[in-house]
N, CA, C and O atoms as a DFTB+ gen file, in Angstrom:
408 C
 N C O
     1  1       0.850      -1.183       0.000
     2  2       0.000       0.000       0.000
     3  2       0.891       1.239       0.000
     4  3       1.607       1.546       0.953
     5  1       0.778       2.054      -1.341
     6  2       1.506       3.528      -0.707
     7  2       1.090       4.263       0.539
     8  3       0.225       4.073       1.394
     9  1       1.963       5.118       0.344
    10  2       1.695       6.365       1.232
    11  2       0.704       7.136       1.354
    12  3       0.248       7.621       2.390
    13  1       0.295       7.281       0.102
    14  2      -0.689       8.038      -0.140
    15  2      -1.761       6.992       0.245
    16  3      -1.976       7.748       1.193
    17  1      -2.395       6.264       0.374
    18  2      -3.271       5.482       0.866
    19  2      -3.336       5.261       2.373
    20  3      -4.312       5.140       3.113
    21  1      -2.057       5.244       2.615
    22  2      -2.161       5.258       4.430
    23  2      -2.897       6.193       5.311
    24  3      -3.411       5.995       6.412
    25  1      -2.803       7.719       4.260
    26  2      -2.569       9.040       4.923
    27  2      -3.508       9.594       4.409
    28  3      -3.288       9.961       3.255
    29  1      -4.518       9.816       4.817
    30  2      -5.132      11.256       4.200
    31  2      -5.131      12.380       5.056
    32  3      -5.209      12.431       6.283
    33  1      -4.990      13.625       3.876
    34  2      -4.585      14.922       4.513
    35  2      -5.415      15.972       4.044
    36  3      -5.838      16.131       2.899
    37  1      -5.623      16.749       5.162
    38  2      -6.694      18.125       4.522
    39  2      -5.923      18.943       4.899
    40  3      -5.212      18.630       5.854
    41  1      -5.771      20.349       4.267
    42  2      -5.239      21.195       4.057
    43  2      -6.079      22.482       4.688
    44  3      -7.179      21.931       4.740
    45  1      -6.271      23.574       5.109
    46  2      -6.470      24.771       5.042
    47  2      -5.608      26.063       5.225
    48  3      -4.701      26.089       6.057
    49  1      -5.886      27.054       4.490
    50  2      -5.029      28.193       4.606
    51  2      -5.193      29.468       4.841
    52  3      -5.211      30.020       3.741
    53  1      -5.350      30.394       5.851
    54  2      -5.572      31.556       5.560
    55  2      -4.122      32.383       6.267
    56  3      -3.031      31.921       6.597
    57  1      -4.706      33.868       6.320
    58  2      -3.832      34.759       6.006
    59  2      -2.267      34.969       7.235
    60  3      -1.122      35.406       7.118
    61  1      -3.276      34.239       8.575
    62  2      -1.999      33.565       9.422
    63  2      -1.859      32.250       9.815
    64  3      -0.842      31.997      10.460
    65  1      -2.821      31.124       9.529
    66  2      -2.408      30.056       9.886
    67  2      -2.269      29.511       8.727
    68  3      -2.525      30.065       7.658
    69  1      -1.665      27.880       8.944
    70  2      -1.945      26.371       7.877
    71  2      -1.948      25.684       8.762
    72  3      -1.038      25.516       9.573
    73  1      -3.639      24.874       8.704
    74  2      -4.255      23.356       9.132
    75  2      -3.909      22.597       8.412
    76  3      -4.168      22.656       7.210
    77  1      -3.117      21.531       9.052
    78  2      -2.892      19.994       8.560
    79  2      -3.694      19.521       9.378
    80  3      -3.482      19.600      10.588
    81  1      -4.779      18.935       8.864
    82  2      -5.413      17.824       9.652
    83  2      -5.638      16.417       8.499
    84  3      -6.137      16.316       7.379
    85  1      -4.981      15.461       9.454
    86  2      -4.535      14.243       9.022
    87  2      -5.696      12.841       9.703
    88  3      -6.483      12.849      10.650
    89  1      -5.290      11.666       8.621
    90  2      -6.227      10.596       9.217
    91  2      -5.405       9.342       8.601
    92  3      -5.544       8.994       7.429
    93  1      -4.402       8.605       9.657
    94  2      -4.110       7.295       9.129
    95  2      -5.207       6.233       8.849
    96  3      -6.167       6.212       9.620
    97  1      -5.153       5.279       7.739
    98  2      -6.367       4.661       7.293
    99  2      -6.131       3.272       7.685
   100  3      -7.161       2.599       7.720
   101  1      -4.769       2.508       8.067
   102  2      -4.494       1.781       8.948
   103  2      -3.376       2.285      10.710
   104  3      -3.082       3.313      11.320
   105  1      -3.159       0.947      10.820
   106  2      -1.635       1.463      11.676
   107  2      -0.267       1.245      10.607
   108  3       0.014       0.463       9.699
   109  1       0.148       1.982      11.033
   110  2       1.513       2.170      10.222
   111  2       3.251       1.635      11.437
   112  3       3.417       1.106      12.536
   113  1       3.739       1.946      10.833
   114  2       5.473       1.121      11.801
   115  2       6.105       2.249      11.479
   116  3       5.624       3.225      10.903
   117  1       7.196       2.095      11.864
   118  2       8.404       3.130      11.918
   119  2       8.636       3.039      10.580
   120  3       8.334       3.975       9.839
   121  1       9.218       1.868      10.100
   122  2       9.685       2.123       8.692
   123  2       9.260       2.561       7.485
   124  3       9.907       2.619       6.439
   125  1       7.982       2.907       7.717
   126  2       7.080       3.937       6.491
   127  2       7.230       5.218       6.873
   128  3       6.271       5.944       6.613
   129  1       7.891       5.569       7.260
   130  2       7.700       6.756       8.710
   131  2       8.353       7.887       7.225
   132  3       7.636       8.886       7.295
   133  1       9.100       8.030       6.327
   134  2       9.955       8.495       5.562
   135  2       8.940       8.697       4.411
   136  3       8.579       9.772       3.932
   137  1       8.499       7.273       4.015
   138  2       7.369       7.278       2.637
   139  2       6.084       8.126       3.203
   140  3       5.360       8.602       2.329
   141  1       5.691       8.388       4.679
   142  2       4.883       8.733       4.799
   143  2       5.210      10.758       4.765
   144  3       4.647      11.700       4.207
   145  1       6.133      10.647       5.479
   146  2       6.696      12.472       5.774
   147  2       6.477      13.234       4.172
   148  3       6.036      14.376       4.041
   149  1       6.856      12.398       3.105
   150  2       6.533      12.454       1.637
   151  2       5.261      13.535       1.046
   152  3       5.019      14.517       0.345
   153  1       4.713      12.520       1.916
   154  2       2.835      12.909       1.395
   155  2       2.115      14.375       2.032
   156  3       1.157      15.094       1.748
   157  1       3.294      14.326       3.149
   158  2       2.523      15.718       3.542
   159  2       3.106      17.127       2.721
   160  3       4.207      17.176       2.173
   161  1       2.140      18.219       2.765
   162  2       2.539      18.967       2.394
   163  2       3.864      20.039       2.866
   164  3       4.245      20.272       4.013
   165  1       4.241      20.422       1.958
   166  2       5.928      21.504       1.982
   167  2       4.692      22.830       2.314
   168  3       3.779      23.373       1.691
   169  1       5.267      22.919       3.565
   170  2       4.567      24.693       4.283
   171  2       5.897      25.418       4.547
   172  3       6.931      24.795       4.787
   173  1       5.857      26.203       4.516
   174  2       6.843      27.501       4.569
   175  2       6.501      28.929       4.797
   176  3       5.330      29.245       4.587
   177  1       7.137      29.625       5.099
   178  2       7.022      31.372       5.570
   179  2       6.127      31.394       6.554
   180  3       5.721      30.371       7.105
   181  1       5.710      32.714       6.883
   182  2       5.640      33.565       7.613
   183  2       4.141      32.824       8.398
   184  3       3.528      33.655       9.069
   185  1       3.832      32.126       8.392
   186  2       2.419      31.040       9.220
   187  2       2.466      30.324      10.789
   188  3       3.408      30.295      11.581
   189  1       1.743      30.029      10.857
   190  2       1.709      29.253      12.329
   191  2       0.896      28.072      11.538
   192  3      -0.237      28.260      11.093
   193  1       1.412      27.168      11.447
   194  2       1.316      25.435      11.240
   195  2       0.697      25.160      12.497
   196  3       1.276      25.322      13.571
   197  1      -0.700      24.664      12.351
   198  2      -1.323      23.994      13.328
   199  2      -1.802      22.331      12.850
   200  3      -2.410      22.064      11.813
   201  1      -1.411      21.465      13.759
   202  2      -1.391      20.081      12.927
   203  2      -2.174      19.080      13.747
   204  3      -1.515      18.456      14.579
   205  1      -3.930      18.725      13.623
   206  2      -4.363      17.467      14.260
   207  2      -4.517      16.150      13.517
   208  3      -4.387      16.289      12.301
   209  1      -4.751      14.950      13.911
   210  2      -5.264      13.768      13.585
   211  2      -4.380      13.052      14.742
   212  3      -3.505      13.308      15.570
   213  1      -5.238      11.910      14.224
   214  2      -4.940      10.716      15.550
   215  2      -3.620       9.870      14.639
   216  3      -3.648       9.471      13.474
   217  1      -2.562       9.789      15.606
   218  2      -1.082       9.043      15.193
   219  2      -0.181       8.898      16.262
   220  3      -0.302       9.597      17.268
   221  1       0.901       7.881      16.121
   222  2       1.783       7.286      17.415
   223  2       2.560       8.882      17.353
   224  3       2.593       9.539      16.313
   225  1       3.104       9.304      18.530
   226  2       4.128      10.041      19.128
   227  2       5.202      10.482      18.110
   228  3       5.563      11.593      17.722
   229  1       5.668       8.951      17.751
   230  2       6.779       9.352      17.054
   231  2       6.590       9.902      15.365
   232  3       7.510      10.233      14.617
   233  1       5.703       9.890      15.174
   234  2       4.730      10.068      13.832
   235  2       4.682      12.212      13.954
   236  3       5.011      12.897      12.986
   237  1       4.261      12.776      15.183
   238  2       4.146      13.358      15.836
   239  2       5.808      14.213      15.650
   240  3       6.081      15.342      15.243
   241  1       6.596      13.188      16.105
   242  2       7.781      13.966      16.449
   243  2       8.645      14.495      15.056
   244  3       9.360      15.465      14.802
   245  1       8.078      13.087      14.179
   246  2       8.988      13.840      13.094
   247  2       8.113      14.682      12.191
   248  3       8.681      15.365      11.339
   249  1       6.820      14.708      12.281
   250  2       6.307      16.034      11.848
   251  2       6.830      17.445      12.310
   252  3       7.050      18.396      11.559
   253  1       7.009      17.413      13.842
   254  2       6.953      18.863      13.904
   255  2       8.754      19.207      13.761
   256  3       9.178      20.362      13.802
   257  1       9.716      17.923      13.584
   258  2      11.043      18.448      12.941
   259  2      10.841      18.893      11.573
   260  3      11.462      19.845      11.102
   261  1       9.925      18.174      10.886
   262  2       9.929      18.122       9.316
   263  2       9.703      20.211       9.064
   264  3      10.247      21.032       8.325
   265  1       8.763      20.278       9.997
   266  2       8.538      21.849       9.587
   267  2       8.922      22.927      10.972
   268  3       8.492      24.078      11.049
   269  1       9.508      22.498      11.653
   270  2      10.283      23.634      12.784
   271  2      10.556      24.485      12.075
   272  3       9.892      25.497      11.852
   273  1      11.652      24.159      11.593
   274  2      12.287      25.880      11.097
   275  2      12.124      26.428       9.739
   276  3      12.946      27.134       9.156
   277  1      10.731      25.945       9.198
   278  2      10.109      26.996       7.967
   279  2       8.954      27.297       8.276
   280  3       8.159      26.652       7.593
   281  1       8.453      27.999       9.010
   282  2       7.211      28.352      10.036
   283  2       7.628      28.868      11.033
   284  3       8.720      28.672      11.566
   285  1       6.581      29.742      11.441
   286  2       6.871      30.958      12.660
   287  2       6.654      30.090      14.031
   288  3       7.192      30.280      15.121
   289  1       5.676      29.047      13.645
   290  2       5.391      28.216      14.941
   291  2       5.161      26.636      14.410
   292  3       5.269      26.225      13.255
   293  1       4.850      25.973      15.477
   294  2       4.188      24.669      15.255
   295  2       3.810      24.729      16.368
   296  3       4.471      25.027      17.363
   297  1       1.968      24.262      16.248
   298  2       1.297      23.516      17.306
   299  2       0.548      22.665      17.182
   300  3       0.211      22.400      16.028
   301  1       0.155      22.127      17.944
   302  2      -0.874      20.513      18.167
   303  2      -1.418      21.040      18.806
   304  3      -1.354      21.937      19.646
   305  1      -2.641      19.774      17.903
   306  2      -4.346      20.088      18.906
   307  2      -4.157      19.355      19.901
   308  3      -3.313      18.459      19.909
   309  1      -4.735      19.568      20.639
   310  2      -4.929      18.851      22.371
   311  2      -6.503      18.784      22.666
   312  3      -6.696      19.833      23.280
   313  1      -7.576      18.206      22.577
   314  2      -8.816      18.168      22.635
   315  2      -8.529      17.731      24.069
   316  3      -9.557      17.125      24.372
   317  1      -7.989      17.709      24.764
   318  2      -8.409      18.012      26.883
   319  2      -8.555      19.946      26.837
   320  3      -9.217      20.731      27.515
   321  1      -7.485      20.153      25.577
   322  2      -6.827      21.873      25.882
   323  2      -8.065      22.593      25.026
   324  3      -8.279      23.802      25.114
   325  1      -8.761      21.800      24.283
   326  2      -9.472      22.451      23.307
   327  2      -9.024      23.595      21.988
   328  3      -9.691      24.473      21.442
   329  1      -7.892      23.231      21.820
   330  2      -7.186      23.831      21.078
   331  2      -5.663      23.724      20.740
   332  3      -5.261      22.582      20.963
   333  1      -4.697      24.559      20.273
   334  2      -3.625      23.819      19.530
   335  2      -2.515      24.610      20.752
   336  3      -2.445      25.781      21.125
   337  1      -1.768      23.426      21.124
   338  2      -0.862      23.819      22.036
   339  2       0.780      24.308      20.857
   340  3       1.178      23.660      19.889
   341  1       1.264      25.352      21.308
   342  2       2.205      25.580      20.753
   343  2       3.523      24.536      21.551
   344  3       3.677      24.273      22.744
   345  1       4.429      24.063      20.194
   346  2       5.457      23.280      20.706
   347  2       6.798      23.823      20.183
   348  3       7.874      23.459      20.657
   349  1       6.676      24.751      19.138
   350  2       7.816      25.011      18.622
   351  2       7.303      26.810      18.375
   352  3       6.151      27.172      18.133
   353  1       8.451      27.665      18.512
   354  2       7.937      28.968      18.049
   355  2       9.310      29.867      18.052
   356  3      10.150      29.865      18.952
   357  1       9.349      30.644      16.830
   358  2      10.476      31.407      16.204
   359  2       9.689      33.043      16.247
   360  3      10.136      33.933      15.524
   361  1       8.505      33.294      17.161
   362  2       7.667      34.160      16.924
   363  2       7.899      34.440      18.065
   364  3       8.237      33.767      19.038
   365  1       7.589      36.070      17.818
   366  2       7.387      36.888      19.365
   367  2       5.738      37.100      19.586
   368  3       5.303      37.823      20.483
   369  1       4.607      36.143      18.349
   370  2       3.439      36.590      18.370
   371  2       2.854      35.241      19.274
   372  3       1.700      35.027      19.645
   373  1       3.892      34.553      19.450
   374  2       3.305      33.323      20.569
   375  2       4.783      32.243      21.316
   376  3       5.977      32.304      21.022
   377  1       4.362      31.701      21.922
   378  2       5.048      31.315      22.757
   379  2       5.315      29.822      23.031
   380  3       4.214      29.302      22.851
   381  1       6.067      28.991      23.323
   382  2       5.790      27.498      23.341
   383  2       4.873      27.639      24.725
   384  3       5.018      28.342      25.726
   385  1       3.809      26.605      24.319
   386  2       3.166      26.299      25.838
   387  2       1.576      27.444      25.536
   388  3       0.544      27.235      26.174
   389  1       1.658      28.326      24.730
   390  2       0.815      29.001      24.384
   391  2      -0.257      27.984      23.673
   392  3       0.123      27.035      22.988
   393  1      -1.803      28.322      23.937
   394  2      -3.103      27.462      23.459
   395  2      -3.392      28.887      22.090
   396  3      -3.253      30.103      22.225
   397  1      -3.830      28.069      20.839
   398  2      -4.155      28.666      19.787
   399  2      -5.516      28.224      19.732
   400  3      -5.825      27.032      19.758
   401  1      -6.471      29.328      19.643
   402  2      -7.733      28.745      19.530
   403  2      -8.199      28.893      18.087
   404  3      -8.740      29.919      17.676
   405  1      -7.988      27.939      17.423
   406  2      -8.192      28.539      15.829
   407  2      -8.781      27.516      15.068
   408  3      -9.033      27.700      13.877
């Protein structure tokens, strides 16, 4: 099964954020972990990357390396937080640990 079959991805964009919201269609292993980083989209400049769907940790971890440092931020949704916890941020317009309600 490709990548593209594992993964589906929705996109949204406006004038300060980009939503990745994602949906694995099985479980996946580490070693697709590369074919999968593939499928997502190349985000860049001046945005706050906010990224939900349900996936293991480490799925998680190499997303938010994949786009750290071409984005002003990265955060995850947290549905206890009701919104997207900041984990990474190159911005003075938010903070790690900061909730994005968006």
């Amino acid at each position: 099964m490709s990548a593209e079959d594992l993964v589906k991805i929705r996109t949204e964009t406006d004038e300060k954020y980009v939503k990745i919201e994602f949906e694995l269609t099985e479980n996946i292993i580490p070693a697709q972990i590369q074919e999968i980083l593939r499928v997502f989209p190349d985000v860049k400049g001046p945005k706050h990357l906010l990224i939900s769907g349900r996936g293991p940790i480490w799925l998680y971890g190499a997303l938010i390396h994949k786009y750290a440092h071409l984005v002003q931020s990265v955060a995850i949704y947290d549905p206890k937080q009701g919104g997207y916890v900041v984990v990474v941020s190159h911005s003075p317009e938010v903070k790690v640990g900061d909730l994005i309600l968006a």
